[in-house]
C-alpha positions as CSV (number, residue, x, y, z in Angstrom):
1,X,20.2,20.2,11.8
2,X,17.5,20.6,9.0
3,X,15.1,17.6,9.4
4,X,11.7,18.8,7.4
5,X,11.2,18.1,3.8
6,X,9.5,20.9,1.7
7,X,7.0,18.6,0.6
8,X,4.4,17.0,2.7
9,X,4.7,12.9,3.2
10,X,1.4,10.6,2.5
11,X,1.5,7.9,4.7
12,X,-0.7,4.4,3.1
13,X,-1.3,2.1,5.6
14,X,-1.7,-2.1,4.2
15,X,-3.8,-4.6,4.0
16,X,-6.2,-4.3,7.1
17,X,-4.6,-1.4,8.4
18,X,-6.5,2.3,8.6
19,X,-5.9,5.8,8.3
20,X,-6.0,9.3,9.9
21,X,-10.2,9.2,8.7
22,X,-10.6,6.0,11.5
23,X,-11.4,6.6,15.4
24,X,-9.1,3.6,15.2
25,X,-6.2,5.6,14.6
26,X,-6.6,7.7,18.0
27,X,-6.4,4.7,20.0
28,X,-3.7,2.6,18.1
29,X,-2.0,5.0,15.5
30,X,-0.9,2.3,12.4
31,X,2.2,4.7,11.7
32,X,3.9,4.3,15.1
33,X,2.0,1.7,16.7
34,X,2.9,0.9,20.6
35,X,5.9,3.5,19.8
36,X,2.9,6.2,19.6
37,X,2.0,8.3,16.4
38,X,4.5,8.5,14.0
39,X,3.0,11.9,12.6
40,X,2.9,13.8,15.8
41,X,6.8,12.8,16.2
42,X,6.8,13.9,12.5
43,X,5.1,17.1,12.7
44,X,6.9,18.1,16.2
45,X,9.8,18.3,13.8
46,X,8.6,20.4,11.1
47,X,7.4,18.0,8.4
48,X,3.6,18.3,7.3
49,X,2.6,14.6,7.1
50,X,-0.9,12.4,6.3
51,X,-2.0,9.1,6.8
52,X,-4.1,8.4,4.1
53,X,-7.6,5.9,5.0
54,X,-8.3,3.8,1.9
55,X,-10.1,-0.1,1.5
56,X,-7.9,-2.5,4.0
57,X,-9.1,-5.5,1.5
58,X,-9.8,-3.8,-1.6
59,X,-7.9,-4.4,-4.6
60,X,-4.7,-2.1,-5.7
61,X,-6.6,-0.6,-8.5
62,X,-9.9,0.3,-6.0
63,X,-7.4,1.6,-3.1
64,X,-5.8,3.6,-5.6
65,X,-8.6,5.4,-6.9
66,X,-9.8,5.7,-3.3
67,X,-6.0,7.4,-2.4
68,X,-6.4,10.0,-5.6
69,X,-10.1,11.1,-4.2
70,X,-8.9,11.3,-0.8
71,X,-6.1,13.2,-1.9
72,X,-8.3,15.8,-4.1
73,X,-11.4,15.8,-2.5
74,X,-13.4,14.2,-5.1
75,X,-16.0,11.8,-5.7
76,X,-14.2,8.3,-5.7
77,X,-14.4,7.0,-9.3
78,X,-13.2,3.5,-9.8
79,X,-13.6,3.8,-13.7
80,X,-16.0,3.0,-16.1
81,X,-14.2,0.1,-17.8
82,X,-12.4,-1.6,-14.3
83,X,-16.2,-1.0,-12.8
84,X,-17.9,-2.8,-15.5
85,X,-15.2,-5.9,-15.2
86,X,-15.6,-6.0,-12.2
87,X,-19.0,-6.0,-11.8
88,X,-19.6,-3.2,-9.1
89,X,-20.3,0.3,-8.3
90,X,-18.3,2.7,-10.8
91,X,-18.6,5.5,-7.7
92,X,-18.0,5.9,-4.2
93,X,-18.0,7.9,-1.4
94,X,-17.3,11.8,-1.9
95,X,-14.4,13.6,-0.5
96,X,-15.5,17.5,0.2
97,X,-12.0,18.7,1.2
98,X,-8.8,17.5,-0.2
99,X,-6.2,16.0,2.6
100,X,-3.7,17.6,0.5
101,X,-4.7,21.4,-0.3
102,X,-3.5,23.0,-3.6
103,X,-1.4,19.8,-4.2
104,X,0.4,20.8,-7.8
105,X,3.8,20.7,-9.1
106,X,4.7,23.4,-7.1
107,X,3.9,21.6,-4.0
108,X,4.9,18.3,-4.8
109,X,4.5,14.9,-2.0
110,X,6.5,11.8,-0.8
111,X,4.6,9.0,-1.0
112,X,5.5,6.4,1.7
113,X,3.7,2.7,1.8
114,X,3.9,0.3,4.1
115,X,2.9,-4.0,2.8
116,X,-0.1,-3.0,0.4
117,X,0.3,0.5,0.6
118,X,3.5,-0.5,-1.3
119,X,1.7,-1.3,-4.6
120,X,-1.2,1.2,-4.1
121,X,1.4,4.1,-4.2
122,X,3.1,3.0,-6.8
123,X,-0.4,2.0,-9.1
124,X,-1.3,5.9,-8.1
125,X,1.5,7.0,-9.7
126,X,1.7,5.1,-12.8
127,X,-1.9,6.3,-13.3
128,X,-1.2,9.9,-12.6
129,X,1.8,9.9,-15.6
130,X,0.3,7.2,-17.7
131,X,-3.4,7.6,-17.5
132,X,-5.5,4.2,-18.3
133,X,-6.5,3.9,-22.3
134,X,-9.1,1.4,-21.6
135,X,-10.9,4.2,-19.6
136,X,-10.4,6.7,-22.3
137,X,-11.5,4.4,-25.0
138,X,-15.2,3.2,-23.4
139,X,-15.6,6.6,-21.3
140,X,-16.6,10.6,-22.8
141,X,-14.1,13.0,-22.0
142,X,-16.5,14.5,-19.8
143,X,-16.9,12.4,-17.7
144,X,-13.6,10.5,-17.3
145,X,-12.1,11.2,-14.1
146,X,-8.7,13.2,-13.9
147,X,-7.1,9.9,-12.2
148,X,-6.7,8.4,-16.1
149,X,-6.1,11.5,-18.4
150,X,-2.5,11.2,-17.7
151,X,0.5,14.0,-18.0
152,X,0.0,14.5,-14.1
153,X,3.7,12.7,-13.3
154,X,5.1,16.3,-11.9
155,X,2.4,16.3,-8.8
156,X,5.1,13.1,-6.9
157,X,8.6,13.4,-6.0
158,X,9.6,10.4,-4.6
159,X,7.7,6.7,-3.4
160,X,9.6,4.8,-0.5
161,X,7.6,1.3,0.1
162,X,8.1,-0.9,3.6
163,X,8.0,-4.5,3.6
164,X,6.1,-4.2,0.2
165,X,4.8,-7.4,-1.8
166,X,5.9,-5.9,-5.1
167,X,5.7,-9.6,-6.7
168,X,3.0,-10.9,-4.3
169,X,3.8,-12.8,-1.3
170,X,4.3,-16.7,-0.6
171,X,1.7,-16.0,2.7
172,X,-1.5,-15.6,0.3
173,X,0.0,-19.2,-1.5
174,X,0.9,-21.2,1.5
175,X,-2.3,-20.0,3.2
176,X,-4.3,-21.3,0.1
177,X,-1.8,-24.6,0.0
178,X,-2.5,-25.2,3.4
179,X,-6.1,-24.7,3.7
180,X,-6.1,-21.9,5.7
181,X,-7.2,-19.1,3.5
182,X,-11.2,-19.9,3.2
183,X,-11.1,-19.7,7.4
184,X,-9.7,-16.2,6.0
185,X,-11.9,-15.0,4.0
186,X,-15.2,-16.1,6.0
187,X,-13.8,-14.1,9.3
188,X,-13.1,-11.3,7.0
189,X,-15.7,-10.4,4.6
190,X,-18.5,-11.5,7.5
191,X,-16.8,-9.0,9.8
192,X,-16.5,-6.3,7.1
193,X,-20.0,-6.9,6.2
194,X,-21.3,-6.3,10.3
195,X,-19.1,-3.1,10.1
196,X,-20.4,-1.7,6.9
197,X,-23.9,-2.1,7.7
198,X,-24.9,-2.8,11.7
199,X,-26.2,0.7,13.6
200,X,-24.7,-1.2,16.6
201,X,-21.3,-0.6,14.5
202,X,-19.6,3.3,14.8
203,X,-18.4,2.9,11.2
204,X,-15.8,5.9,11.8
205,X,-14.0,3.9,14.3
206,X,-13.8,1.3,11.2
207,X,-14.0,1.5,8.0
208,X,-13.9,-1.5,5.4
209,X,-14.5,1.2,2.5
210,X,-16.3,-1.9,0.3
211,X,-19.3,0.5,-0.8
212,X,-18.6,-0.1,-4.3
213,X,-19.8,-3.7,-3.8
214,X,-22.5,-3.2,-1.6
215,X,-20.6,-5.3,1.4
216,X,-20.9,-1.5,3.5
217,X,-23.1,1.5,3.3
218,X,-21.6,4.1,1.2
219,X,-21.1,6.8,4.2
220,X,-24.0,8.9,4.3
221,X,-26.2,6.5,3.0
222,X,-28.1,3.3,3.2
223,X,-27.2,1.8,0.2
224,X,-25.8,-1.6,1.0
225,X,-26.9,-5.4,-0.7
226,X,-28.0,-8.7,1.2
227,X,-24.9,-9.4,2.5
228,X,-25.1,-13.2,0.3
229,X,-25.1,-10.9,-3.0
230,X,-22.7,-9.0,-1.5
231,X,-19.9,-11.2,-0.7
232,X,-20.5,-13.3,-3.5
233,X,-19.9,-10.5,-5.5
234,X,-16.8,-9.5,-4.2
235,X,-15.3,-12.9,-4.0
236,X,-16.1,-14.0,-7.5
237,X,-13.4,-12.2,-9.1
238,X,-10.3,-10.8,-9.2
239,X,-10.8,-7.4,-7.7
240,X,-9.5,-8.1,-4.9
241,X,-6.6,-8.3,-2.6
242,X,-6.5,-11.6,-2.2
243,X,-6.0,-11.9,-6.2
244,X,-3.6,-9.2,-6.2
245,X,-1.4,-10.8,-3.7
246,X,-1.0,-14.3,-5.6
247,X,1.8,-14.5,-8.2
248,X,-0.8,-14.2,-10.8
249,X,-2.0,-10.9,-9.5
250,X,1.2,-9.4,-8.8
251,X,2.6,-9.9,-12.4
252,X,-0.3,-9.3,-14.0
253,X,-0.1,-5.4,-11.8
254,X,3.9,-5.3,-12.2
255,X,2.8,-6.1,-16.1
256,X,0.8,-3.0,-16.0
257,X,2.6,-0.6,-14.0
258,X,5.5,1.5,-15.4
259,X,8.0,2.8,-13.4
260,X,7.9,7.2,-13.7
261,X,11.4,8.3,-14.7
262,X,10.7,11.7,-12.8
263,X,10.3,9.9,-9.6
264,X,13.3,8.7,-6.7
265,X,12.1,5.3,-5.4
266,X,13.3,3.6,-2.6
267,X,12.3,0.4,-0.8
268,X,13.2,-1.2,2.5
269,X,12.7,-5.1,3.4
270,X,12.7,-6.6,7.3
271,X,13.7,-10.5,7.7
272,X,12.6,-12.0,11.0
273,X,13.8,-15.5,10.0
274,X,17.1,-16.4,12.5
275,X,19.3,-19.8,11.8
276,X,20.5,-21.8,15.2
277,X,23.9,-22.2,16.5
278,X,24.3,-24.8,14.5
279,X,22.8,-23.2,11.2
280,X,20.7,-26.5,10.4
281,X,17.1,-24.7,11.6
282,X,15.5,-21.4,10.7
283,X,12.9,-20.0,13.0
284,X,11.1,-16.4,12.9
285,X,11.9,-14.0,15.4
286,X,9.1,-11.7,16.6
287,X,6.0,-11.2,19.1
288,X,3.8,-12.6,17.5
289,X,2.5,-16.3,17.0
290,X,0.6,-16.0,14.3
291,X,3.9,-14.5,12.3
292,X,5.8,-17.1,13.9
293,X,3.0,-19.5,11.8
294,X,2.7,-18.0,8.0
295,X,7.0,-17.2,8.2
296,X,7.0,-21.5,8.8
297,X,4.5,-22.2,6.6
298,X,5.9,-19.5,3.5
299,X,9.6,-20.9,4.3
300,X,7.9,-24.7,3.7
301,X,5.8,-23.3,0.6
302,X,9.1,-21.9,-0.8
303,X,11.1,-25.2,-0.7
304,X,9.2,-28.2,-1.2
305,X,6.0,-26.0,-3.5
306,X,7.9,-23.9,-5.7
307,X,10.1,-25.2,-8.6
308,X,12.7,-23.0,-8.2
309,X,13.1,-21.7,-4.7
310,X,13.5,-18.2,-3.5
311,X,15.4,-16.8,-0.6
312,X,13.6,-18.1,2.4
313,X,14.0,-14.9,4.5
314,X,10.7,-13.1,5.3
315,X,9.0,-10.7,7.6
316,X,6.2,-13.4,8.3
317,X,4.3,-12.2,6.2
318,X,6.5,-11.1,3.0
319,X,9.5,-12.9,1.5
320,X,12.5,-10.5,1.4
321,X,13.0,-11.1,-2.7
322,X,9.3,-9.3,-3.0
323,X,9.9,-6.7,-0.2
324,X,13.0,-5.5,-2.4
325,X,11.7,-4.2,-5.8
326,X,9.8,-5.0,-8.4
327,X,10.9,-8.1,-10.1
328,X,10.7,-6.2,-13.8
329,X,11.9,-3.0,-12.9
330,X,15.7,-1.5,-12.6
331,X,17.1,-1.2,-9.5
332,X,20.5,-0.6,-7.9
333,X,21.8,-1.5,-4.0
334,X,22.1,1.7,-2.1
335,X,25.4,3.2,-1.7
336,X,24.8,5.8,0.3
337,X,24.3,7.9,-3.0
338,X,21.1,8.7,-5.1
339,X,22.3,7.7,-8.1
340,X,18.7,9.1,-10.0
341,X,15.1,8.9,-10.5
342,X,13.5,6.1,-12.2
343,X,15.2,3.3,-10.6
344,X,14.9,1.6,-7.1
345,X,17.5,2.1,-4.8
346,X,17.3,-0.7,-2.6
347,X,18.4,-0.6,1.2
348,X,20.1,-3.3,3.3
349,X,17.9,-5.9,4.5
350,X,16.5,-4.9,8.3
351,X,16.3,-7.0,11.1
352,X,12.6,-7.3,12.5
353,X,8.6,-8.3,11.8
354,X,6.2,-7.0,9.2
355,X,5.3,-4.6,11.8
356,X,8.7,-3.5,13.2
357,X,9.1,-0.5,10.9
358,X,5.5,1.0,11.9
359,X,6.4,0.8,15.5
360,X,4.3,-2.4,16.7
361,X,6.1,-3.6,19.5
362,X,9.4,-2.2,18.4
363,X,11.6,0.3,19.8
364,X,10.4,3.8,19.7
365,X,14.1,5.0,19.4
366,X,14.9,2.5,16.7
367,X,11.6,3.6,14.7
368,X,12.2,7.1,15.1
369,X,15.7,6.5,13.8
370,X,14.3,5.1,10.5
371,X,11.9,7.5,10.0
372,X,14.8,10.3,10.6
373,X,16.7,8.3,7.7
374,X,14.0,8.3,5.0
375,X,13.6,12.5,5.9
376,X,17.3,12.6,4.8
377,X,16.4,10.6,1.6
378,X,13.4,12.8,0.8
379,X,15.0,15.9,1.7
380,X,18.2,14.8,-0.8
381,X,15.7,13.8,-3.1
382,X,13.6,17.1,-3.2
383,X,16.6,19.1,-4.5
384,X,17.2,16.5,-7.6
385,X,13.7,16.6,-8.1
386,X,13.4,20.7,-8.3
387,X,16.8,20.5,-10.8
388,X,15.0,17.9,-13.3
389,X,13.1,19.4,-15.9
390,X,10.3,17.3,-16.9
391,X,9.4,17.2,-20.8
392,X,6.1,17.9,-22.0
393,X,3.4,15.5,-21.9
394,X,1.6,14.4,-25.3
């Protein structure tokens, strides 16, 4: 039985995860986990895969223009308008070989993101049919990076997203309600700071990608800031994932992203949260402790912070209601059927953790099972795709 797609599959890791481009990925592969890399089952099969390495903390809009670089084999260029907001580098590091060689509309890919990589891939492609007008408006035609001229919607067949926070997650609020989150944010940006800029450090074992702020050296170079300036810079504003993971920052990115009517999305959600016997307590089941902690603390943010309370399943680290599609876009339960692109087709809630469907202390069988299922979606998809015709871009 056929079990390849034509297309090659971009794998985008989430937040503090890392790609193919990491020594990391060698030892613990983050697409497959314990259950072993995910690819080399992949590619044993047929299918031409990648794991795309992009900023674990960045914000969606840096980790996307990080993801179209990589892709191309280009100079990163956050933009001239987002660069000036935000107050950092407009460049980054350069790319001299594209992880995706002659990538057109001929030779399409499936985009597959797991948490973050969730709302990168879908930013990505919004960009790539959209373009940005705020780039175009303040930046010559010359000089405007490819990423924001738009008409480029043909270059993606279809985006599948795993345990995404496509409306933000309760996690980043409880953590913040609950004091947590400055602990956070000082282990983080401290330790992504000694990684981007100690020679005791091999920065391709780990890579915080944060040049653009000065918080790491730009590979290649010794270009970083005093790490005060540095992280004070980053963390005063809002390009950043910690923003983009609020409620605030989600609808302000669900606000800006369209959904591509050329492209077959799908989405899958995992709920670890089990009732008792008796149905009167809700616990999380999984491995970990420190999931077993943010799924208590979002189901207690949910119901006693929030005016109107969502379902309280999660994954411990994203509520189901977020995991399953955008809150503003159309989307229809799956049926076994594609019913078209431009919607989500939303799959039946999973049992398991945030990282059960990347293989972290799940069963290899059971993982290479789901894999094996979204091949069947993307093959199905490939030959709707190659029937559309797409209209001509203005």
């Amino acid at each position: 039985m056929e079990k390849a797609c034509k297309y090659p599959i971009v794998f985008v890791h989430g937040l503090f995860g890392w790609g193919e481009d990491e020594g990391l990925d060698r030892k613990m592969p983050y697409w497959g986990a314990t259950t072993g890399s995910l690819t080399a089952y992949l590619e044993s099969l047929g299918q031409e895969c990648y794991c795309a390495s992009v900023g674990p903390i960045s914000s969606v809009w840096d980790r996307a223009c990080e993801l179209y670089a990589r892709l191309t084999g280009t100079r990163v260029d956050y933009g001239k308008a987002h660069s000036a907001w935000a107050k950092h580098r407009r460049y980054g590091r350069t790319y001299t070989e594209p992880l995706i060689p002659e990538w057109n509309a001929e030779k399409k890919i499936h985009l597959v993101g797991h948490s973050f990589g969730g709302n990168t891939i879908r930013l990505l492609a919004h960009l790539l049919r959209c373009g940005d007008p705020r780039e175009q408006a303040v930046t010559d035609r010359a000089e405007l990076s490819d990423l924001f001229t738009g008409g480029k919607e043909d270059l993606i067949c279809s985006i599948v997203t795993i345990c995404a926070p496509h409306d933000g997650t309760f996690a980043f609020d409880a953590s913040k309600k609950y004091k947590i989150l400055p602990m956070l944010q000082f282990l983080t940006y401290n330790y992504a700071a000694l990684v981007g800029r100690s020679a005791a450090v091999d920065k391709s074992f780990v890579d915080f990608h944060l040049e653009q702020y000065g918080l790491s050296n730009t590979p290649g170079l010794k270009d970083s800031e005093p790490v005060l300036q540095a992280k004070r810079q980053y963390t005063q504003n809002k390009d950043n994932a910690e923003f983009d993971l609020s409620d605030e920052g989600a609808s302000k990115l669900n606000a800006l992203i369209e959904i591509c009517p050329h492209i077959y999305y799908f989405s899958y959600a995992f709920n670890a949260v089990v009732q008792s016997e008796t149905g009167k307590r809700e616990s999380a089941k999984t491995n970990f402790p420190l999931l077993k902690c943010t799924s208590y603390l979002m189901r207690r943010y949910n119901s006693q912070m929030r005016e109107n309370p969502d379902d309280p399943r999660n994954d411990g680290l994203v509520h189901v209601a977020s995991a399953l599609h955008p809150c503003d876009e159309p989307w229809i339960q799956f049926d076994g059927q594609i019913h078209g692109s431009g919607i989500w087709h939303v799959m039946d809630v999973r049992r398991g953790d945030h990282g059960t469907p990347i293989g972290l202390f799940a069963d290899k069988d059971k993982t290479h099972e789901l894999y094996l299922e979204i091949l069947d979606l993307l093959r199905r998809s490939e030959s709707l795709c190659n029937a559309a015709e797409f209209p001509a871009q203005p």
